[in-house]
Structures are given as structure tokens and as C-alpha cells.
Phi, psi and omega in degrees: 000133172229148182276166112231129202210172185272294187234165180244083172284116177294114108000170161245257190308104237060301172293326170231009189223132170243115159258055194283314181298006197221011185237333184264325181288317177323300170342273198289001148312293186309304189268348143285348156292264240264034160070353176276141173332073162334255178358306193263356186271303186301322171263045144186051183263331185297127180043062159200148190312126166311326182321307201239007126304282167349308194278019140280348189232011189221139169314156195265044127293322204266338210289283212322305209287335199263001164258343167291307172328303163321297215281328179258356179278324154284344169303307171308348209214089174220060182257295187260015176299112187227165182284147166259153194299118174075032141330299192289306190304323189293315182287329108023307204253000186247137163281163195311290224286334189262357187184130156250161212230124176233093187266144182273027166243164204266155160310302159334276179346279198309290192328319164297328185288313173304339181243000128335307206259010177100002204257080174004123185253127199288118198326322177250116161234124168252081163333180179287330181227082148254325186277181166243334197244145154260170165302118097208010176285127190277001182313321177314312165298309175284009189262301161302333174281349194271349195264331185294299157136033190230149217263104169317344177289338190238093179205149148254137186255126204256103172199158208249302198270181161305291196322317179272332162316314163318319202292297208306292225264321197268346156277010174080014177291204185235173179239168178199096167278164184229124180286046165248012161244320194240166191285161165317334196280314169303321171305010209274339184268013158301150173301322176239128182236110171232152206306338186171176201277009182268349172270339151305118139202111267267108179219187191242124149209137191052239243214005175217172170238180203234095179276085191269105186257127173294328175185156213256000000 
């Protein structure tokens, strides 16, 4: 299958960073001070703002301080934050101008995670309080294509989760997942699914680029 498109808006967090280990210890840190299920938090903290994980387990007198509280408990802990395979080769080959990054982590946040892992940080990154929605809401995708200057309909949106797929496919992009947080069988309503960005690959013709998957 091959794409062409104006632009590539990325995930962060699974599709080009695996911060799995310092995003499952923030957690389960977290929901061990205040007595709550770690377990029922994780699964369904993934590819969402904390902001509106949080507003599931906690009153809205609490939320601000325990998302601020998170936010500095992942900064601290970018020890094992690493690239995922052949991100840095994929971003490399794209021009600025050409590809944005749209994540449910605060900016500060992403922006650490990304020169953590070695990663370029991209001119348009649209964060958790860029949005008034988080994902599965497409403002974010469309936000990024508008900073780019470009029509989220000719776009490919790069994503790990379900949420974001929604995100991806309700702003009118095309989708293309990569099964490396969740199994493949969940993906399916991407236009596309490959095992990680080592099935991709990336060129120019003419006045687009051209995205090519290779393997599943």
C-alpha cells in the first residue's frame, strides 16, 4: 500500500518513543498513594490526556493538583525513555515543514521525551493543553495540519492506539497504526497496520510524499 500525502502527523508516545516504563511506574506510583486500582488506570490511560484519564477515578476538586503531581513525576523519570524502531531514520528523511507531532502529554513533557530518546523535535507539536478534547476528538490532527498549512484530508495520521486512530480517521486523514503498544487485531480500523515504522517507507514525488508499507 502506498500513501501520498502533503504531510505526516506522528503520536509521540508509542509510535515514536516507547516510554512504556516510566509511564506504567508514574502510574502505579501514583494510584498507590491515593489506594486506587493501578490495573483498571492503565488500561485505559494510553493514548489520553491525563487530564481525562484522571477525570475517571478522581473528583474534579482533585484533578488539577494530581495532574500537575503526574507531570512532574514523569519528568523526573526519562531514564529509560528510548526511540522506537527506525523513528530517528524515518524523521531524518522528512522536512520540517513536512511532518507534526500530535500527543495527549503536555508539551514540556513530550518535548523531553523526544531529545531523551535522541529525536528531533518537530516545529508543530500539538499537546494536551493546545486542545479543549482530547483524543478520540480529531482537534488536535486538525490543528496540526493547520500549523503546517496544510488540509488534514491529504495527510497521514501515525498512531499506537485506538483513540488516536479515531482522532486520525475523524479529522479526515488516512491512518496507518503501528501494533507496538496495542496487539494488531485492535487496529484494524486503520487503513493500515504494521508490526512498527521498520515497514515503512518514506520519499518525495513531486510536490508529496509517498509512504509505503511493505509489510504487515
Amino acid at each position: 500500500m502506498i500513501f501520498e500525502v502533503d504531510a505526516i502527523l506522528f503520536d509521540i508516545d508509542g509510535t515514536l518513543v516507547d516510554s512504556t516504563g516510566t509511564v506504567e511506574r508514574t502510574w502505579r506510583a501514583w494510584a498507590a498513594q491515593r489506594g486506587l486500582p493501578a490495573e483498571d488506570i492503565l488500561a485505559v490511560c494510553h493514548g489520553r490526556r491525563t487530564e481525562d484519564t484522571v477525570a475517571e477515578f478522581l473528583p474534579a476538586a482533585e484533578r488539577a493538583t494530581a495532574v500537575a503531581e503526574l507531570e512532574r513525576l514523569e519528568l523526573d523519570d526519562l531514564e529509560d525513555v528510548v526511540p522506537l524502531p527506525a523513528a530517528f531514520e524515518i524523521l531524518s528523511l522528512l522536512p520540517a515543514d513536512r511532518w507534526a507531532a500530535v500527543t495527549s502529554g503536555s508539551g514540556p513533557l513530550m518535548r523531553a521525551r523526544l531529545e531523551a530518546a535522541g529525536l528531533p523535535v518537530p516545529r508543530v507539536l500539538v499537546a494536551a493543553e493546545d486542545v479543549s478534547a482530547g483524543k478520540p476528538d480529531p482537534q488536535g490532527y486538525r490543528r496540526a495540519a493547520d500549523g503546517l498549512g496544510v488540509d488534514a484530508r491529504r495527510c497521514l495520521v501515525v498512531e499506537d492506539a485506538p483513540a488516536g486512530l479515531a482522532a486520525g480517521h475523524a479529522a479526515g486523514a488516512s491512518v496507518l497504526a503501528v501494533a507496538t503498544s496495542h496487539p494488531a487485531e485492535v487496529l484494524t480500523p486503520a487503513d493500515a497496520v504494521v508490526a512498527d515504522l521498520r515497514s515503512v517507507r518514506v520519499g518525495m514525488w513531486t510536490e508529496r510524499l509517498t509512504v509505503e508499507v511493505t509489510g504487515g
